[in-house]
C-alpha positions as CSV (number, residue, x, y, z in Angstrom):
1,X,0.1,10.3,17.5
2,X,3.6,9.6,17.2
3,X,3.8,7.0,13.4
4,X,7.0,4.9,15.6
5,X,4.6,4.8,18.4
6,X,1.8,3.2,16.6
7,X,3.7,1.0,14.5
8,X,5.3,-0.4,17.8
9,X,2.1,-0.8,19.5
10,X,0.8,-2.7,16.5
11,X,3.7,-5.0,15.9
12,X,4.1,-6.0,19.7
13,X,0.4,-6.4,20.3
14,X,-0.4,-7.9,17.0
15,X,-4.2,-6.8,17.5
16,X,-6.7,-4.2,16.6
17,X,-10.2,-4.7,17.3
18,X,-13.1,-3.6,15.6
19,X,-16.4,-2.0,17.2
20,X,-19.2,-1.7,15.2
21,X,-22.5,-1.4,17.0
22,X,-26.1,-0.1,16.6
23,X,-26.2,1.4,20.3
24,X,-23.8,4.2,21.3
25,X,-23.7,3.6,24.5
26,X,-23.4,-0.2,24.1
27,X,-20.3,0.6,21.6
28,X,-18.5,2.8,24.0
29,X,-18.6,-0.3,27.1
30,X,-17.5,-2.5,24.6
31,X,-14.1,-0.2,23.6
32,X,-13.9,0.5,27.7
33,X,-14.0,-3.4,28.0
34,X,-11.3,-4.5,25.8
35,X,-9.1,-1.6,26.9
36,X,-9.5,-3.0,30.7
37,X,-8.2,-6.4,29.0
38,X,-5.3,-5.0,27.6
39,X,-6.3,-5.0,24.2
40,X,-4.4,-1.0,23.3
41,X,-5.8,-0.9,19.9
42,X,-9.3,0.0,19.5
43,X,-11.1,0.9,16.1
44,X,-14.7,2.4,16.1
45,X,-16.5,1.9,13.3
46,X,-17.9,5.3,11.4
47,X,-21.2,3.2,10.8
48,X,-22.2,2.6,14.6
49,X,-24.7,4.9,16.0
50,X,-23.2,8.4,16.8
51,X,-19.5,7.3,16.1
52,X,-17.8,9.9,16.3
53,X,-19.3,11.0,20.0
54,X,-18.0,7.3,21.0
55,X,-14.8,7.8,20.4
56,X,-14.8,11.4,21.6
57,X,-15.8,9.4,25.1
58,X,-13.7,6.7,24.8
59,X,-10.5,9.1,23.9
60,X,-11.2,10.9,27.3
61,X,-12.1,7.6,29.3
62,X,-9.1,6.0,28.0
63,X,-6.2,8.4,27.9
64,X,-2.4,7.2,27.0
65,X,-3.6,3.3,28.3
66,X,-5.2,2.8,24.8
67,X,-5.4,4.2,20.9
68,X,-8.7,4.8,20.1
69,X,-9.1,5.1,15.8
70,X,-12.0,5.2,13.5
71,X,-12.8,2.7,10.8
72,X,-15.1,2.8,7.5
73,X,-13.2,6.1,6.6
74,X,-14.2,7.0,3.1
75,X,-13.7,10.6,2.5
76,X,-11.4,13.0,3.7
77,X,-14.5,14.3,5.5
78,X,-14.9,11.3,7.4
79,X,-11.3,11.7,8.3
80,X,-11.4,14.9,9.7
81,X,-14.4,14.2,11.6
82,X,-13.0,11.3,13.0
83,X,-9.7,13.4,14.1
84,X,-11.8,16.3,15.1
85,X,-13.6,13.8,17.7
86,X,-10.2,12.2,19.2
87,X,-8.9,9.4,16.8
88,X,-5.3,8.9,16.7
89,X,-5.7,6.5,13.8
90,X,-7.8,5.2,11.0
91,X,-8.9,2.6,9.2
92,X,-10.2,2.7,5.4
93,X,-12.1,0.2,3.0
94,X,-10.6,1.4,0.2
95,X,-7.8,3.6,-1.0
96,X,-9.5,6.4,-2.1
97,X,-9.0,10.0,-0.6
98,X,-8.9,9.5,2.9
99,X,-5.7,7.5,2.9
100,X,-3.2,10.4,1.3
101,X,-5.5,12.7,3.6
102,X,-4.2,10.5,6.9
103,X,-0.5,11.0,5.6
104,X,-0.5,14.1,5.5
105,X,-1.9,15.0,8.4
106,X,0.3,12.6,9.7
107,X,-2.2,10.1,11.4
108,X,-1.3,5.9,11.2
109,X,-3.6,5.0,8.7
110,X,-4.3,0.8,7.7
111,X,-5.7,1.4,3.9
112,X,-7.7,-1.5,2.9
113,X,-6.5,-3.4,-0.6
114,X,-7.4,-7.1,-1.7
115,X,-4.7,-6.9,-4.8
116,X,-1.3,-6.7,-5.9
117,X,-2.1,-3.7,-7.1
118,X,-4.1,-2.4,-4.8
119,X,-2.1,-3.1,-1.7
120,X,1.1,-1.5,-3.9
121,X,-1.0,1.9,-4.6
122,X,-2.1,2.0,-0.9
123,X,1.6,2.0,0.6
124,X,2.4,4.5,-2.3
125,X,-0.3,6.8,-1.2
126,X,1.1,6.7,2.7
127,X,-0.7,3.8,4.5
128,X,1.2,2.8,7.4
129,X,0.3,-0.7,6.5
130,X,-2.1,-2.4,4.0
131,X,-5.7,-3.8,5.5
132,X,-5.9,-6.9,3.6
133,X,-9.4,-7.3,2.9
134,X,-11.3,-9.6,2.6
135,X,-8.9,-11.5,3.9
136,X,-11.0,-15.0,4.3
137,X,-11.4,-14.6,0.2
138,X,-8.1,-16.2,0.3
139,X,-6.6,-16.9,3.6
140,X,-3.5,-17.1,4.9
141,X,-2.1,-19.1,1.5
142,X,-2.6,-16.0,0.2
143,X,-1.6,-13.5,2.5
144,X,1.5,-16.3,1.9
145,X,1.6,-15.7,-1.8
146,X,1.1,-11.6,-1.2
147,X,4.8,-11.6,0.4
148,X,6.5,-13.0,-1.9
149,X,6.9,-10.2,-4.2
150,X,6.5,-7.4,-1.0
151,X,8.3,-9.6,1.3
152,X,8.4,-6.1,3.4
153,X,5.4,-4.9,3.3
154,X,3.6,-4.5,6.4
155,X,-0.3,-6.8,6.2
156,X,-2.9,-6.9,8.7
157,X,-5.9,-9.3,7.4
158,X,-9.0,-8.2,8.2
159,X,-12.6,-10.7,7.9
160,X,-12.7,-14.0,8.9
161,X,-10.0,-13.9,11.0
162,X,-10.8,-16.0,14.0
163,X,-8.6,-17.0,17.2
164,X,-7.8,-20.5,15.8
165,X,-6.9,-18.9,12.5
166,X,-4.8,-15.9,13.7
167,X,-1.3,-18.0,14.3
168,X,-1.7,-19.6,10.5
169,X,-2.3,-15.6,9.4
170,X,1.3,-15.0,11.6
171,X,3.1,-17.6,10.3
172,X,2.1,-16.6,7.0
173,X,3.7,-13.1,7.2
174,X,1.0,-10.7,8.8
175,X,2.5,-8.0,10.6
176,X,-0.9,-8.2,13.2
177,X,-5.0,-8.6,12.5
178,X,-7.8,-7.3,12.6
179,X,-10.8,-8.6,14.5
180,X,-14.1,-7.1,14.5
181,X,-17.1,-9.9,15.6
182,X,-15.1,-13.2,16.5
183,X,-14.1,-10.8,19.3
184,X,-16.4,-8.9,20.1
185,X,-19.7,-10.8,19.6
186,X,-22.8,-9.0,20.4
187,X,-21.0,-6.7,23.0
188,X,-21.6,-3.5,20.8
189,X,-25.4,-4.1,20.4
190,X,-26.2,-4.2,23.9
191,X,-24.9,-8.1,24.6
192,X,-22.7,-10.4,26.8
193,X,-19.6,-8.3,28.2
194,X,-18.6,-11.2,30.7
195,X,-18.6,-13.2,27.8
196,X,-16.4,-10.4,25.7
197,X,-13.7,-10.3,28.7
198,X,-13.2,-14.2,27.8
199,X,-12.9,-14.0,23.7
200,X,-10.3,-10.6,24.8
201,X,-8.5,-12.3,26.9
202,X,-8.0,-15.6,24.4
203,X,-7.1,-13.4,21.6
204,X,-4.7,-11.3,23.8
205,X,-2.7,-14.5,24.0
206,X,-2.9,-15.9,21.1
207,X,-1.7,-12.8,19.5
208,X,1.2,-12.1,21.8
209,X,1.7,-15.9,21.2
210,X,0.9,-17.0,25.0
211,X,-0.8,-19.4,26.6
212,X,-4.7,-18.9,27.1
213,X,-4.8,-18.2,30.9
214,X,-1.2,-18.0,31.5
C-alpha cells in the first residue's frame, strides 16, 4: 500500500478498528461487518484464533473497499507473516523490531509508545504515526500535553477510547483513534452483529464529525 494512501484514509476517516476474537470465523463477519458500514480501516489482532487466515479471507472478501492490517505485531516474524497473509498495515505494542521492519518494507505502520520518549524513538524508527497507548492512563489532557512539544506529530490513542470520548481525544490533537471493544462488543466472539452495525455506524459519525443518523 501506497504510505499517501494510508495516511489519507486515516486522516479523513479518523478510525481504525480493532478485531480481536477467540473464533475465526466469528472474527472475519465482524471485519466483513464494519467494512459494509463504511468503516475502511480494519485491524486483526495477531492474538485471535488463526489470524493470519482471517485476514487472508477478509483481504480477498474486501478488495480496494477496505485496508485490512494486523495488530499485536511483535517481531519482525509476526510482520512478515502478517504481510505474507494480505495485510497492508500494522499495528505494534511496542517499538521494538517490527516497527523499522514495516519501514522498510514500506508498510504504514502505527508503533505503540506511552512517553515522550517513546513516541520520539517510534517516529524515528519509521512509524507512520505513534499508537498512544494506553491512552485512558491519561486521557485526552494528555494526549493535550504530548503536543505541545511535537505539535506535528501524527497520535492515534488507543484503550479506553469510547464514542463520547473520541471528539475530546480530536480536539485535543489526535490525528484519528483506535477502537477495539467499545465498537465492536462481543461481535468477534460469536455475538450481536445487529447490534455492531449500530455502535459502527455511531462511531462512523462521530469520527467524521456527523450527526448520528444523518
Amino acid at each position: 500500500m501506497d504510505l499517501t494512501d494510508f495516511t489519507a484514509r486515516l486522516s479523513r476517516d479518523r478510525l481504525a478498528a480493532i478485531v480481536r476474537g477467540r473464533s475465526a470465523d466469528a472474527a472475519l463477519r465482524t471485519v466483513l461487518t464494519l467494512v459494509e458500514e463504511g468503516i475502511g480501516l480494519v485491524e486483526v489482532s495477531l492474538n485471535t484464533d488463526d489470524a493470519c487466515g482471517v485476514i487472508a479471507r477478509a483481504a480477498r472478501a474486501v478488495g480496494e473497499d477496505a485496508f485490512v492490517g494486523a495488530g499485536t505485531v511483535v517481531t519482525r516474524d509476526d510482520l512478515l507473516r502478517a504481510q505474507d497473509a494480505g495485510a497492508t498495515w500494522v499495528v505494534t505494542p511496542t517499538g521494538g523490531d517490527a516497527v523499522a521492519a514495516a519501514a522498510q518494507r514500506g508498510l504504514p505502520v502505527l508503533a505503540g509508545a506511552l512517553t515522550p520518549t517513546e513516541a520520539a524513538a517510534a517516529m524515528a524508527a519509521g512509524a507512520t504515526a505513534v499508537k498512544l497507548f494506553p491512552a485512558s492512563l491519561g486521557g485526552p489532557a494528555y494526549l493535550r500535553a504530548l503536543k505541545d512539544p511535537f505539535p506535528d506529530m501524527p497520535l492515534v490513542p488507543v484503550g479506553g477510547v469510547d464514542a463520547d470520548l473520541a471528539p475530546d481525544y480530536f480536539a485535543a490533537g489526535a490525528l484519528a483513534v483506535g477502537v477495539g471493544s467499545p465498537l465492536v462488543g462481543d461481535a468477534a466472539h460469536g455475538g450481536d452483529l445487529d447490534g455492531l452495525r449500530v455502535r459502527a455506524r455511531l462511531f462512523r459519525a462521530v469520527c467524521r464529525g456527523e450527526e448520528p443518523g444523518a
